[in-house]
VEXZADREN-638700 format. One record per residue (C-alpha): residue number from 1; x, y, z. Coordinates in nm, 4 decimals. Example, Ala and Ser with C-alpha at 12.3 -4.5 7.8 and 13.67 -1.06 7.14 Angstrom:
BEGIN
- nr  xx  yy  zz
- 1  1.2300  -0.4500  0.7800
- 2  1.3670  -0.1060  0.7140
//
This chain:
BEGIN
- nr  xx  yy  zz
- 1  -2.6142  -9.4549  1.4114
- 2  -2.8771  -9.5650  1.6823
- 3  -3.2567  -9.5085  1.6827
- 4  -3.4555  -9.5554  2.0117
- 5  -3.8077  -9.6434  2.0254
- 6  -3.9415  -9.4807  2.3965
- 7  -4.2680  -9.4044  2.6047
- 8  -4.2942  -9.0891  2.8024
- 9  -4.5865  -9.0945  3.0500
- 10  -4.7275  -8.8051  3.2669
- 11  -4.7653  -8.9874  3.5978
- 12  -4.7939  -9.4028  3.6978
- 13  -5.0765  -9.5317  3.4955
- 14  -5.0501  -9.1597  3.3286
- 15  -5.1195  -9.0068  3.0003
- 16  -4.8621  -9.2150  2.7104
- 17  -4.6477  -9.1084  2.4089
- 18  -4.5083  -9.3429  2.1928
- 19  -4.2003  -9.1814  2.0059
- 20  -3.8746  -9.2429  1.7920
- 21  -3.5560  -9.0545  1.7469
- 22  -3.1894  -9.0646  1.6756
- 23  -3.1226  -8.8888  2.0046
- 24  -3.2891  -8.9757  2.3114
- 25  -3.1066  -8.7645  2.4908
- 26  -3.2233  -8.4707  2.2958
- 27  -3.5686  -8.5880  2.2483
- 28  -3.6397  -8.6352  2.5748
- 29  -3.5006  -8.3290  2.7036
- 30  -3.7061  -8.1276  2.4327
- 31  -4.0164  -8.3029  2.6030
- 32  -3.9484  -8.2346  2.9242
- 33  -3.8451  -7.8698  2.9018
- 34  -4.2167  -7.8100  2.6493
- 35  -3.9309  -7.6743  2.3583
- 36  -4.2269  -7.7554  2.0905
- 37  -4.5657  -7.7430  2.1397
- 38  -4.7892  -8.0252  2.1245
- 39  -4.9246  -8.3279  2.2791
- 40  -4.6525  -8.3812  2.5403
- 41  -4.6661  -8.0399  2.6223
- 42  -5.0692  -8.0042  2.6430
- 43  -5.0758  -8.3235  2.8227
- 44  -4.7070  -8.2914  3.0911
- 45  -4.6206  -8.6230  2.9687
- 46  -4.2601  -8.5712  3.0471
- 47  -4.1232  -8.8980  3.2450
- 48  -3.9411  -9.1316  3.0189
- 49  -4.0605  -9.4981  3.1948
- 50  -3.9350  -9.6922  2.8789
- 51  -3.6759  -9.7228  2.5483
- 52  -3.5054  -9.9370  2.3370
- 53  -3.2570  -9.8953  2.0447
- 54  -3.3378  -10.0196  1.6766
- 55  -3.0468  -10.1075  1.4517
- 56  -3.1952  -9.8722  1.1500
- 57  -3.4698  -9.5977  1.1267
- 58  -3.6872  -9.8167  0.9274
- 59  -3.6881  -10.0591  1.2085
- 60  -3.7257  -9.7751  1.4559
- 61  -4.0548  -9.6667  1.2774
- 62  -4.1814  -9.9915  1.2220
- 63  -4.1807  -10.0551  1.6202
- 64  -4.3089  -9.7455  1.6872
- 65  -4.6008  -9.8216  1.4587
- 66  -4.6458  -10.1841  1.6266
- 67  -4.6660  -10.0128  1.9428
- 68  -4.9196  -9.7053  1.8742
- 69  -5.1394  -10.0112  1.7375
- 70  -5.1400  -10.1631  2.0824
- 71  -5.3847  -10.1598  2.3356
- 72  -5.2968  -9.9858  2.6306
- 73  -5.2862  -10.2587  2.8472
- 74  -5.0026  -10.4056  2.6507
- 75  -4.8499  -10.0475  2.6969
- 76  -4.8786  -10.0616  3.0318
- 77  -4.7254  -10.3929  3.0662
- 78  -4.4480  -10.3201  2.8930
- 79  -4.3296  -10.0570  3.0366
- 80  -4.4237  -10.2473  3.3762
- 81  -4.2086  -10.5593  3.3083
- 82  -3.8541  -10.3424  3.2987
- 83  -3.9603  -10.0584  3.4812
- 84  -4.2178  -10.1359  3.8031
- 85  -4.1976  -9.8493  3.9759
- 86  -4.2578  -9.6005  3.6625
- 87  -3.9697  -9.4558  3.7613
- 88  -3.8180  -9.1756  3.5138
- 89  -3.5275  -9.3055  3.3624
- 90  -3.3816  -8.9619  3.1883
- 91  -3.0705  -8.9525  3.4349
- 92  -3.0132  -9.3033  3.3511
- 93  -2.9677  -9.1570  2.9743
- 94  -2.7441  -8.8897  3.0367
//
């Protein structure tokens, strides 16, 4: 089974999530459609700018840790490097 590590942001330079999950597909579409409440939903962070997979869960969680310990700069980066444009990669998922 695959885990995925992913940012969600609300806009370009936007509000950021840091989450993990055995289903992005899912996941992302439970963010983006407010199914639970919280943060994502207060906030409309909703566009999915950046994921990658993780062989096991504990490595999964472990990366998302690393990554909710970084500044936001190096958020920002990141998700800048693969994905310039901010550009909402859901259909890309599906």
């Amino acid at each position: 089974m695959s885990y995925f590590v992913y940012l969600l942001a609300s806009e370009c330079h936007g509000t950021l999530y840091v989450g993990v999950t055995n289903d992005l597909v899912r996941r992302v579409h439970e963010h983006r459609t407010d199914a639970v409440a919280g943060f994502t939903s207060r906030y409309g962070v909703h566009r999915l700018v950046w994921f990658e997979g993780a062989p096991s869960v504990e490595a999964a969680i472990q990366r998302e840790k690393q990554l909710k310990n970084w500044k936001r700069e190096w958020k920002i980066a990141l998700i800048e490097r693969e994905n310039p444009q901010w550009q909402d990669l859901y259909d890309s998922i599906l």
